[in-house]
C-alpha atoms as an extended CHARMM CRD file, in Angstrom:
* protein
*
       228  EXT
         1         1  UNK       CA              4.2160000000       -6.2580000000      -15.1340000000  PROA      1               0.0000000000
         2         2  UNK       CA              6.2130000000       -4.4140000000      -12.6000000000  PROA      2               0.0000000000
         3         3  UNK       CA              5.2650000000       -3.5670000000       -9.0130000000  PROA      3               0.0000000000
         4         4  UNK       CA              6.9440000000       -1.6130000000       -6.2710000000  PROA      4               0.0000000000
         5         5  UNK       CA              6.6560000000       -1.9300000000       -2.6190000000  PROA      5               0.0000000000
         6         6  UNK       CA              7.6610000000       -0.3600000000        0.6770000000  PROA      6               0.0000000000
         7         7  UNK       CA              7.1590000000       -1.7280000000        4.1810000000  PROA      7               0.0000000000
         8         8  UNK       CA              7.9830000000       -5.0980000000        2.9200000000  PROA      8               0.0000000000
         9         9  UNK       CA              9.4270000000       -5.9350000000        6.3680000000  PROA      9               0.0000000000
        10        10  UNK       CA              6.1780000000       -5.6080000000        8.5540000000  PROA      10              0.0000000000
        11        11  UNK       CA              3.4380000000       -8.3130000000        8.9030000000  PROA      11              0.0000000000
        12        12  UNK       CA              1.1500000000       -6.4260000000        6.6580000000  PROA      12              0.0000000000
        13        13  UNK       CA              4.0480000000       -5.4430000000        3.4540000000  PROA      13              0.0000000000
        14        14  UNK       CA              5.3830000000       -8.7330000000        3.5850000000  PROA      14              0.0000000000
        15        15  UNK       CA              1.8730000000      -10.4800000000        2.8320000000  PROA      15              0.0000000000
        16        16  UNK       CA              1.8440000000       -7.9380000000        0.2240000000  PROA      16              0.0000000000
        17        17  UNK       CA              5.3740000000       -9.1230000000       -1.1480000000  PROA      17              0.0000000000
        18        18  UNK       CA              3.7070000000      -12.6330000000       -1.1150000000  PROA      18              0.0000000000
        19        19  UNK       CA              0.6110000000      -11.9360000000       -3.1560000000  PROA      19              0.0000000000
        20        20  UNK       CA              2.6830000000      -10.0590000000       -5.3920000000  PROA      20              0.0000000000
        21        21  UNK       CA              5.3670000000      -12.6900000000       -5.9960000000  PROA      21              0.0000000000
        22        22  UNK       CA              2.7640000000      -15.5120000000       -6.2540000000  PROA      22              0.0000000000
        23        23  UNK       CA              0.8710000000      -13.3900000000       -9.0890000000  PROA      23              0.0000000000
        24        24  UNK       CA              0.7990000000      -14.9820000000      -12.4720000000  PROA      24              0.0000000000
        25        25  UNK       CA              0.5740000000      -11.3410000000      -13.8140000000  PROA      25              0.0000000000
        26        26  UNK       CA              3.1220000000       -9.7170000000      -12.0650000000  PROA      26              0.0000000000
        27        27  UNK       CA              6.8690000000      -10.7490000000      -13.5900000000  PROA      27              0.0000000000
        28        28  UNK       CA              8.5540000000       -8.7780000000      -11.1770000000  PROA      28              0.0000000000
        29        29  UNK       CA              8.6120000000       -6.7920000000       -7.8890000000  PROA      29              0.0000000000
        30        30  UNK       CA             11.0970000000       -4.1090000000       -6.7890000000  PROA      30              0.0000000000
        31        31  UNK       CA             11.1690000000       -3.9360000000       -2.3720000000  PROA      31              0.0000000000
        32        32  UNK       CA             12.5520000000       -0.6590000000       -1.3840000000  PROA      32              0.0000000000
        33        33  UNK       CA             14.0240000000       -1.3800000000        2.1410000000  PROA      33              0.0000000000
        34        34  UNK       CA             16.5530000000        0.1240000000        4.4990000000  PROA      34              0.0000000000
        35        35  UNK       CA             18.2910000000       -2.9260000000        5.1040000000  PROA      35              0.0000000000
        36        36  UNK       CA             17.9940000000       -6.4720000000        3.7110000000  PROA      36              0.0000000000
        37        37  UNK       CA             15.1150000000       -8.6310000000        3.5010000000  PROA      37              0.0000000000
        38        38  UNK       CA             15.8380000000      -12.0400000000        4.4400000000  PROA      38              0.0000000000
        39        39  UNK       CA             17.2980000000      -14.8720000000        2.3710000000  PROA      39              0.0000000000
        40        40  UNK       CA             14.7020000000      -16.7340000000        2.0410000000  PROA      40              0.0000000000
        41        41  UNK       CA             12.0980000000      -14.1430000000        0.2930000000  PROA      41              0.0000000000
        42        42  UNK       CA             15.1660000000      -12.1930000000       -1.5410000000  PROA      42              0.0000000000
        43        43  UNK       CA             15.9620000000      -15.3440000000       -2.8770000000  PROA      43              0.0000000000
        44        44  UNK       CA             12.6180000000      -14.8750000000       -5.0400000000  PROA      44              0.0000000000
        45        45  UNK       CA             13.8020000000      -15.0650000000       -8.7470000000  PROA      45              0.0000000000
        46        46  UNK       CA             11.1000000000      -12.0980000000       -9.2030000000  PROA      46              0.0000000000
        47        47  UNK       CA             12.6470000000      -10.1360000000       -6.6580000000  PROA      47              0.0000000000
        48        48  UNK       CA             14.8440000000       -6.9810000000       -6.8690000000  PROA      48              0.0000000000
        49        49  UNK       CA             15.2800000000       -5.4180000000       -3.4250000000  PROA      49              0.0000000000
        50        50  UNK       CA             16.6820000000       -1.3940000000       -3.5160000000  PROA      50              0.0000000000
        51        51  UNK       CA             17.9480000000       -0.4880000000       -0.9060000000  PROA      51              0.0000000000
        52        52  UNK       CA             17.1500000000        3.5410000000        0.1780000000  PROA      52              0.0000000000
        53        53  UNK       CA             19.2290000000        5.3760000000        2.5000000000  PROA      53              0.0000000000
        54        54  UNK       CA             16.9080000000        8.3850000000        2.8250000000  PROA      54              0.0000000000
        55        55  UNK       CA             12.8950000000        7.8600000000        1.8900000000  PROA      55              0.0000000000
        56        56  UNK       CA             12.5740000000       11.1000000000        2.2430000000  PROA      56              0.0000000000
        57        57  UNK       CA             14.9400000000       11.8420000000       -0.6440000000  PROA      57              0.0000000000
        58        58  UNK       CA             14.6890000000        9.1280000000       -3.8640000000  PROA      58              0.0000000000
        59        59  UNK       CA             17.7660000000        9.4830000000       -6.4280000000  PROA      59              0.0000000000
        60        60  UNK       CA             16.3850000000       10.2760000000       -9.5970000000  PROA      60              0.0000000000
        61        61  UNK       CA             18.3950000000        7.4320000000      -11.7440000000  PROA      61              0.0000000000
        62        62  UNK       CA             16.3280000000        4.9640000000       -9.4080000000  PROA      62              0.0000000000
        63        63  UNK       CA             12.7210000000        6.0170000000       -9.7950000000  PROA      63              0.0000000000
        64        64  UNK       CA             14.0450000000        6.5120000000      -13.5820000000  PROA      64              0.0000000000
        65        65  UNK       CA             15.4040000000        2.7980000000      -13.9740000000  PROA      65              0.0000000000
        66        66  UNK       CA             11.6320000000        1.7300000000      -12.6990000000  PROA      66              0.0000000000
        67        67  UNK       CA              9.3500000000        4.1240000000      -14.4500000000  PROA      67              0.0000000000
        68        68  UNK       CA              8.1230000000        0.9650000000      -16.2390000000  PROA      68              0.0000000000
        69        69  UNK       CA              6.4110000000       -0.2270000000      -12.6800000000  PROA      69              0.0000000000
        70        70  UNK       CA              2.7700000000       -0.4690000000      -13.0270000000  PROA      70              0.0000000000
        71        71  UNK       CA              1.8130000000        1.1430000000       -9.5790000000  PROA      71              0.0000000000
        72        72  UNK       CA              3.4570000000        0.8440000000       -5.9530000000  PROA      72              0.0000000000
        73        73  UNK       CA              2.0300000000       -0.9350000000       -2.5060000000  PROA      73              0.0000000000
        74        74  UNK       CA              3.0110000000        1.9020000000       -0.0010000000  PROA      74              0.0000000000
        75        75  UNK       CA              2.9710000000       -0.1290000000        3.7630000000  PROA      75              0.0000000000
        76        76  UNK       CA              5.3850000000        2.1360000000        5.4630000000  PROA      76              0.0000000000
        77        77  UNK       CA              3.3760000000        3.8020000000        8.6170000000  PROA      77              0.0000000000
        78        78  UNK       CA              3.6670000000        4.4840000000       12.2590000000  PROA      78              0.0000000000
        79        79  UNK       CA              1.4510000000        3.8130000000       15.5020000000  PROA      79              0.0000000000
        80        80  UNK       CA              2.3690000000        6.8190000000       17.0920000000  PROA      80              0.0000000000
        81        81  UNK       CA              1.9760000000        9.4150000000       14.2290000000  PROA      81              0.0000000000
        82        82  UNK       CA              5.3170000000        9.8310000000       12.9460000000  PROA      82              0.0000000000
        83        83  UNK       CA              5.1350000000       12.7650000000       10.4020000000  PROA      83              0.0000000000
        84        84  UNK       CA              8.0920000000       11.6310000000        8.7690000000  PROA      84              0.0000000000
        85        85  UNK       CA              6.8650000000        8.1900000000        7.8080000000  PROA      85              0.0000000000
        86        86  UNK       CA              3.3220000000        9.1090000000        7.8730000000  PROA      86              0.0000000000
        87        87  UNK       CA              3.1060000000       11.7270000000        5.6470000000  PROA      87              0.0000000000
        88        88  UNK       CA              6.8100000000       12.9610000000        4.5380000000  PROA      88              0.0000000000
        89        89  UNK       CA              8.0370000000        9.5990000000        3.5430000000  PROA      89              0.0000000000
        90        90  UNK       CA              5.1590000000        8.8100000000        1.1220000000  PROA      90              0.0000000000
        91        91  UNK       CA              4.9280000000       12.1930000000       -0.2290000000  PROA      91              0.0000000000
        92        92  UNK       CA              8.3350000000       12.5550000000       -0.9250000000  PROA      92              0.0000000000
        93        93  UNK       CA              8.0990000000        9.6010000000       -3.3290000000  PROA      93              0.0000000000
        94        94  UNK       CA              4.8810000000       11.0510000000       -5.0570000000  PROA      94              0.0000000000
        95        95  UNK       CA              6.5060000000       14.0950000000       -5.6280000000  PROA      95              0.0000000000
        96        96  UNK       CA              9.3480000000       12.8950000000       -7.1140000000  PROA      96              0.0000000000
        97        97  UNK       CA              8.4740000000        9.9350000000       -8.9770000000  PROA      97              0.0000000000
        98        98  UNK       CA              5.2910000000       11.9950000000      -10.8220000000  PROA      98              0.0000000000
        99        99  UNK       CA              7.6750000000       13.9080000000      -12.1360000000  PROA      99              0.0000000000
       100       100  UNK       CA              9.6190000000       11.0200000000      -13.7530000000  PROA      100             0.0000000000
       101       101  UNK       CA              6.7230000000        9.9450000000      -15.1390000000  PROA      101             0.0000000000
       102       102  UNK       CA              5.6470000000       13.3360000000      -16.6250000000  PROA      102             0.0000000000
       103       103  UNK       CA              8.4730000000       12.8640000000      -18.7640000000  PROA      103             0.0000000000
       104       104  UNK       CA              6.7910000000        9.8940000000      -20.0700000000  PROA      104             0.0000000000
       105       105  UNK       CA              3.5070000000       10.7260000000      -21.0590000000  PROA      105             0.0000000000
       106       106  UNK       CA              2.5870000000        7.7140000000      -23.3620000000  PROA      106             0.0000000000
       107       107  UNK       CA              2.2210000000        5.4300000000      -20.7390000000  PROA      107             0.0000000000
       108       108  UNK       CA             -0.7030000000        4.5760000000      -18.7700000000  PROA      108             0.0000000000
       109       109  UNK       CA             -1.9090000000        6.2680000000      -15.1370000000  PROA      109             0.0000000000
       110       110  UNK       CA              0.7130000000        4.9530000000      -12.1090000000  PROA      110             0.0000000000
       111       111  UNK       CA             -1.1340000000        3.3720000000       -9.4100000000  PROA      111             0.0000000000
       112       112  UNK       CA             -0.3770000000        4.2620000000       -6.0480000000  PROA      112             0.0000000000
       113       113  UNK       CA             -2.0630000000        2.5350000000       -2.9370000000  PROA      113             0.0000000000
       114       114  UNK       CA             -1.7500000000        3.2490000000        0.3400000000  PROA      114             0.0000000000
       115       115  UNK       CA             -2.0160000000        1.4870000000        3.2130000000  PROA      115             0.0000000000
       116       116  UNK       CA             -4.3340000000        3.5350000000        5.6600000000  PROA      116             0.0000000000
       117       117  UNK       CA             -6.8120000000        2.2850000000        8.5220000000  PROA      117             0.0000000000
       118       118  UNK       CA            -10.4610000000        2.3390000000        9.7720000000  PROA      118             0.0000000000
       119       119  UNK       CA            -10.0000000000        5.1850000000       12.1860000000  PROA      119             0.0000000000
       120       120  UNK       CA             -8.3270000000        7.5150000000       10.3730000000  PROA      120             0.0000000000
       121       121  UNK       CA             -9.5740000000       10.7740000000        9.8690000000  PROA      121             0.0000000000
       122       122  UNK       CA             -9.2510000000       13.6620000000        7.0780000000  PROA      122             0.0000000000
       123       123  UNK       CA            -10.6850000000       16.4730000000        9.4860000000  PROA      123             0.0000000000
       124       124  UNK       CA             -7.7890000000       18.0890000000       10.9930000000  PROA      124             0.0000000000
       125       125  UNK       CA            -10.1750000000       20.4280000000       13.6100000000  PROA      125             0.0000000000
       126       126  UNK       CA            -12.5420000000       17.6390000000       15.2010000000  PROA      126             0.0000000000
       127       127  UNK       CA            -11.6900000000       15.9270000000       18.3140000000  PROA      127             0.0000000000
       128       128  UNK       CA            -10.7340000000       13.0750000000       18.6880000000  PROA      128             0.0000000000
       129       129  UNK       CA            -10.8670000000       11.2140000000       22.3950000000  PROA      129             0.0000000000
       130       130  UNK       CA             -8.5910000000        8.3110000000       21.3630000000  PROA      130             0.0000000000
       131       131  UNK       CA             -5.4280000000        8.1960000000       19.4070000000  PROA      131             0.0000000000
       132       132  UNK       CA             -6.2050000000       11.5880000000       17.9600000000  PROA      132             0.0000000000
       133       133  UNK       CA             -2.3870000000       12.2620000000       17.0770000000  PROA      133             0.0000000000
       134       134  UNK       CA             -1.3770000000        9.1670000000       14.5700000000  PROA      134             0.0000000000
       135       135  UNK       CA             -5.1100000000        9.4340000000       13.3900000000  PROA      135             0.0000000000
       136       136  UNK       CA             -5.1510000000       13.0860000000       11.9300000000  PROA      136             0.0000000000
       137       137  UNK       CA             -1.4960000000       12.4860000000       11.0980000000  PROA      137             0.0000000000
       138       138  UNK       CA             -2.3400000000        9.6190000000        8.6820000000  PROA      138             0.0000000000
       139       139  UNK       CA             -5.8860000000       11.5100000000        7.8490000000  PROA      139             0.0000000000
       140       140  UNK       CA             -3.6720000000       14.5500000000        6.5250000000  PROA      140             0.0000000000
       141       141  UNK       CA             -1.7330000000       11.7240000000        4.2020000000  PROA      141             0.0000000000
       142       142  UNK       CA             -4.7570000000       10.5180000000        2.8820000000  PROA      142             0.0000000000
       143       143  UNK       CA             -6.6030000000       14.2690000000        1.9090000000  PROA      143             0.0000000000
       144       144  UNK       CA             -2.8460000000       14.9920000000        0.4710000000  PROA      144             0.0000000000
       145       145  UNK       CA             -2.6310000000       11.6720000000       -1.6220000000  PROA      145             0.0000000000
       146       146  UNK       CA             -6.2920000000       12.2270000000       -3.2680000000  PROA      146             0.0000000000
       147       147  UNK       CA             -5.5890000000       15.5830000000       -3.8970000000  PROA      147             0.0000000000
       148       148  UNK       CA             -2.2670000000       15.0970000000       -5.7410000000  PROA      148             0.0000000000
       149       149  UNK       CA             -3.8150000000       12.5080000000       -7.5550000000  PROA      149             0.0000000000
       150       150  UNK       CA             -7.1910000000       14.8260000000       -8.3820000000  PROA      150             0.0000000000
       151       151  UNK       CA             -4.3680000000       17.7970000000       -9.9130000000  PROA      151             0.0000000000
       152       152  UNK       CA             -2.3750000000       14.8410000000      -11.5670000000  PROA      152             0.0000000000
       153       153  UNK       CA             -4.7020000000       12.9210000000      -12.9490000000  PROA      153             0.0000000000
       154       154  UNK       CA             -3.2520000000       12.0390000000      -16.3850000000  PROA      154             0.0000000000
       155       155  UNK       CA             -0.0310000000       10.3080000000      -14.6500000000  PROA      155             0.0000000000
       156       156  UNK       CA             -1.1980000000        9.3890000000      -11.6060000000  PROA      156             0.0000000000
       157       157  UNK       CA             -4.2090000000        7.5550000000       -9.0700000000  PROA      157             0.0000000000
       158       158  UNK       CA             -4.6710000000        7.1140000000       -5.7680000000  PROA      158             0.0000000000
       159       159  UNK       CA             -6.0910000000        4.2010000000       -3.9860000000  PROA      159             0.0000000000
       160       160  UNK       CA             -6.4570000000        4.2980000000        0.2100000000  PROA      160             0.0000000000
       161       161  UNK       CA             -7.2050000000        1.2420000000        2.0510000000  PROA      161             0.0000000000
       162       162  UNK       CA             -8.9420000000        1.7040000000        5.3460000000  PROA      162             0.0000000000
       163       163  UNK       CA             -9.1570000000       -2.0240000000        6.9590000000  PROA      163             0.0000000000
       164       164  UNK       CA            -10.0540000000       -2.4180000000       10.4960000000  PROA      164             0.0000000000
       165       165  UNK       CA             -8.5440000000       -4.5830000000       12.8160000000  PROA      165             0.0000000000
       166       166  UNK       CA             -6.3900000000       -7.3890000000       10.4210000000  PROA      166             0.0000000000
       167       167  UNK       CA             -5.8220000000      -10.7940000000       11.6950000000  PROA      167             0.0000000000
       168       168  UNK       CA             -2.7140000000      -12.1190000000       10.9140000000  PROA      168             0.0000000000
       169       169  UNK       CA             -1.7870000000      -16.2690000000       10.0090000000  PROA      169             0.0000000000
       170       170  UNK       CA             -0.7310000000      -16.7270000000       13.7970000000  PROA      170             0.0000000000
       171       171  UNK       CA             -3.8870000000      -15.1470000000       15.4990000000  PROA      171             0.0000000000
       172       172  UNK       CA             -5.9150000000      -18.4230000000       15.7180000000  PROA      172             0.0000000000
       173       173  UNK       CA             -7.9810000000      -17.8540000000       18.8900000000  PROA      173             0.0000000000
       174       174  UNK       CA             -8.7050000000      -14.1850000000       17.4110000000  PROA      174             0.0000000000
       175       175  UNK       CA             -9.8770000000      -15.7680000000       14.1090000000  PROA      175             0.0000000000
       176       176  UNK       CA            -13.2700000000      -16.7740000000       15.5560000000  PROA      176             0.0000000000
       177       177  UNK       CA            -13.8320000000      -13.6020000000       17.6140000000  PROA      177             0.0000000000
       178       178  UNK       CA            -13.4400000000      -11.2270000000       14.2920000000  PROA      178             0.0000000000
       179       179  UNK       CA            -15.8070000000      -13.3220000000       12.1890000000  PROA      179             0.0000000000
       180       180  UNK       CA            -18.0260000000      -13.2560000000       15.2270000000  PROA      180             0.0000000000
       181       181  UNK       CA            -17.2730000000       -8.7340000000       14.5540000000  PROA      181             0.0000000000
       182       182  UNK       CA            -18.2760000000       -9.4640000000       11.0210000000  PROA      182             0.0000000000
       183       183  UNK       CA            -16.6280000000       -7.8190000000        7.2360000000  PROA      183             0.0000000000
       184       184  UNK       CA            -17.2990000000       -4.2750000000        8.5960000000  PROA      184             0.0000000000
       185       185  UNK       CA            -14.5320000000       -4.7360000000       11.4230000000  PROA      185             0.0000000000
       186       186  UNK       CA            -11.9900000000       -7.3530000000       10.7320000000  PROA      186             0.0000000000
       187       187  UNK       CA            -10.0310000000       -8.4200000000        7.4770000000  PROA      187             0.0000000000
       188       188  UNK       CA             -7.6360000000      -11.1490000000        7.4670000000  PROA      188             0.0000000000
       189       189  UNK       CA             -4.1120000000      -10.1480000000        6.3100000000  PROA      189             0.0000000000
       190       190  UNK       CA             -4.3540000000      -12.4470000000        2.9150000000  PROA      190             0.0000000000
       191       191  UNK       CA             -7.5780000000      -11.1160000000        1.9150000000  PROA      191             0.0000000000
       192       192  UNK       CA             -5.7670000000       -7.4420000000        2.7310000000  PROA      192             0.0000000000
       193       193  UNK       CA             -2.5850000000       -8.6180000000        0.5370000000  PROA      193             0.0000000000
       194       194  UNK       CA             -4.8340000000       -9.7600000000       -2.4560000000  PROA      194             0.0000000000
       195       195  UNK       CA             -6.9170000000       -6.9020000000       -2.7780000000  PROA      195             0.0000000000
       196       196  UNK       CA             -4.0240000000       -4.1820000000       -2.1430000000  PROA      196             0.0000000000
       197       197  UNK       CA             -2.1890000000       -6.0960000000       -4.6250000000  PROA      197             0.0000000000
       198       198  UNK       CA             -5.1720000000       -6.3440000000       -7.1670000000  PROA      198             0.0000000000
       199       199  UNK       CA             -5.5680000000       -2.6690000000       -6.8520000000  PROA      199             0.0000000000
       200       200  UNK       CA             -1.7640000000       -1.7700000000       -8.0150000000  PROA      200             0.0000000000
       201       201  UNK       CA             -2.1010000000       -4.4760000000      -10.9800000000  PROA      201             0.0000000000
       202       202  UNK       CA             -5.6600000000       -3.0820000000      -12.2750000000  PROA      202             0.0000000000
       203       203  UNK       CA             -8.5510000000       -1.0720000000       -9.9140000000  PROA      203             0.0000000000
       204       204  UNK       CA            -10.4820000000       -0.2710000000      -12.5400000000  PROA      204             0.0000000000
       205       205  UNK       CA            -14.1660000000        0.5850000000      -10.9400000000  PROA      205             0.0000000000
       206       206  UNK       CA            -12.6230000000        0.6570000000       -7.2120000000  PROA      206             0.0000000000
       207       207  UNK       CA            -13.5470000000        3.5240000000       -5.4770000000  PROA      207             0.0000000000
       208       208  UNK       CA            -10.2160000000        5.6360000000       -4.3800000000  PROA      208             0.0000000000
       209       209  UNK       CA            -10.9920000000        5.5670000000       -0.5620000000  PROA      209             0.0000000000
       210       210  UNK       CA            -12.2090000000        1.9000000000        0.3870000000  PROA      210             0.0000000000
       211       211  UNK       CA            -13.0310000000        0.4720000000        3.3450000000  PROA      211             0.0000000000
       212       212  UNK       CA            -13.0390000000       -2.7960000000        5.1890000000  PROA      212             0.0000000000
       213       213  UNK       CA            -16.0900000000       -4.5940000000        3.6340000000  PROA      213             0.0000000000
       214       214  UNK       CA            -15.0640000000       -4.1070000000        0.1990000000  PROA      214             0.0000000000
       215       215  UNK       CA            -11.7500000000       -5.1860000000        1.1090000000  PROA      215             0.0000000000
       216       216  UNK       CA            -12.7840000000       -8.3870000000        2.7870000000  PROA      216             0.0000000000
       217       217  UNK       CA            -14.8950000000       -9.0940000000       -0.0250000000  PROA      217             0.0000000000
       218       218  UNK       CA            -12.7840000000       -8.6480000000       -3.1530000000  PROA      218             0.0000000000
       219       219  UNK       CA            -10.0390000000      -10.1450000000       -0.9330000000  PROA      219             0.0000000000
       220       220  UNK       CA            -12.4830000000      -13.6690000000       -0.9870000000  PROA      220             0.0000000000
       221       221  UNK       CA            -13.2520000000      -13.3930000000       -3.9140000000  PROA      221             0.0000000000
       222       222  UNK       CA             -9.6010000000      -13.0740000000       -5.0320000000  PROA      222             0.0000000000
       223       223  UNK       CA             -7.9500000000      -15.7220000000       -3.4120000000  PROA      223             0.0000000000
       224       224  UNK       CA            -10.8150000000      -17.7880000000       -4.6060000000  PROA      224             0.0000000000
       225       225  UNK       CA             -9.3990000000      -17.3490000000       -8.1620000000  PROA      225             0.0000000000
       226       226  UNK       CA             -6.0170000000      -16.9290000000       -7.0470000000  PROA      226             0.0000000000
       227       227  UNK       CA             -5.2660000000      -19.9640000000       -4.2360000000  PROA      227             0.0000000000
       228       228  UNK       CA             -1.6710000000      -19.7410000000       -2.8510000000  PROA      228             0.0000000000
């Protein structure tokens, strides 16, 4: 099985690149960077890394040469509400890879997850006192990518993670304070990685918009089966 990713360079992609690598189901995994990844991950005999000038246009003869993928891990994003990566980036490659895959019709649904977050919001009127830019910004991603999926629904599905705050492998005096915040809050970035990753291999059953608790909890659960 083939998976694609993008953001494989942040905190959050590359623990995705690491669940995927280390998964006894997944033979290999395509990174779509702008520049190198380093040695010691490209390295990975399961490992092809693509390198793309211009996410917001993909070259046909590359999203043909991977057709075969079973889904894609999208971590690209912004803080600040960057429309380009937000929202252009992401769309640009549903667009255009869909209709790849249209060409192909015996094959089964492609699934595409998205990384998304606990504060995001879909309704482009209400107000929002706090971060209200990158929140609608990623909120209009997220109503976009369900609906695409919804009018494309024989070559395509949708999965959005929403995960609160995510405690990385270095935060050890935070590790306490978000289990004191409990599953509804905080996630820790393997549990993230396995479930994101589980989602692009299979998701049958998963709802399409999920938030943190079900993420924390298929995440155990996961890496219970699945120790790295």
């Amino acid at each position: 099985m083939k998976i694609l990713v993008v953001g494989a360079s942040g905190s959050i992609g590359g623990e995705v690149l690491i669940q995927c690598l280390a998964h006894p189901s997944i033979s290999s995994v395509v990174a779509f960077v702008r520049r190198d990844l380093p040695a010691d991950v490209s390295s990975n005999p399961k490992l092809e890394v693509v390198l793309i000038k211009d996410f917001a246009a993909w070259p046909e003869e590359v999203l043909q040469r991977h057709a075969d993928a079973a889904g894609m891990i999208w971590n690209m994003g912004s803080y600040s509400g960057d429309l380009a990566a937000d929202v252009e980036y992401p769309l640009a490659f549903i667009e255009s890879m869909a209709r790849v895959l249209e060409t192909k019709p015996s094959r089964p649904r492609f699934r595409c997850v998205h990384l998304s977050g606990k504060f995001v919001r879909q309704d482009q009127e209400k107000r929002l006192w706090l971060l209200e830019k990158p929140r609608k910004i990623k909120g209009l991603l997220e109503t976009r990518a369900l609906a695409f999926a919804e009018n494309h629904a024989a070559v395509w599905e949708t999965f959005i993670v929403k995960p609160g705050g995510v405690v990385t492998k270095n935060m050890v005096v935070l590790g306490p304070f978000a289990a004191m915040l409990g599953e509804n809050w905080c996630v820790r970035i393997q549990e993230l990685g396995a479930y994101m990753t589980y989602l692009a291999i299979n998701g049958e059953g998963e709802d399409h918009l999920i938030e943190n608790a079900r993420i924390v909890r298929k995440g155990r659960e996961l890496l219970d089966l699945n120790p790295s």
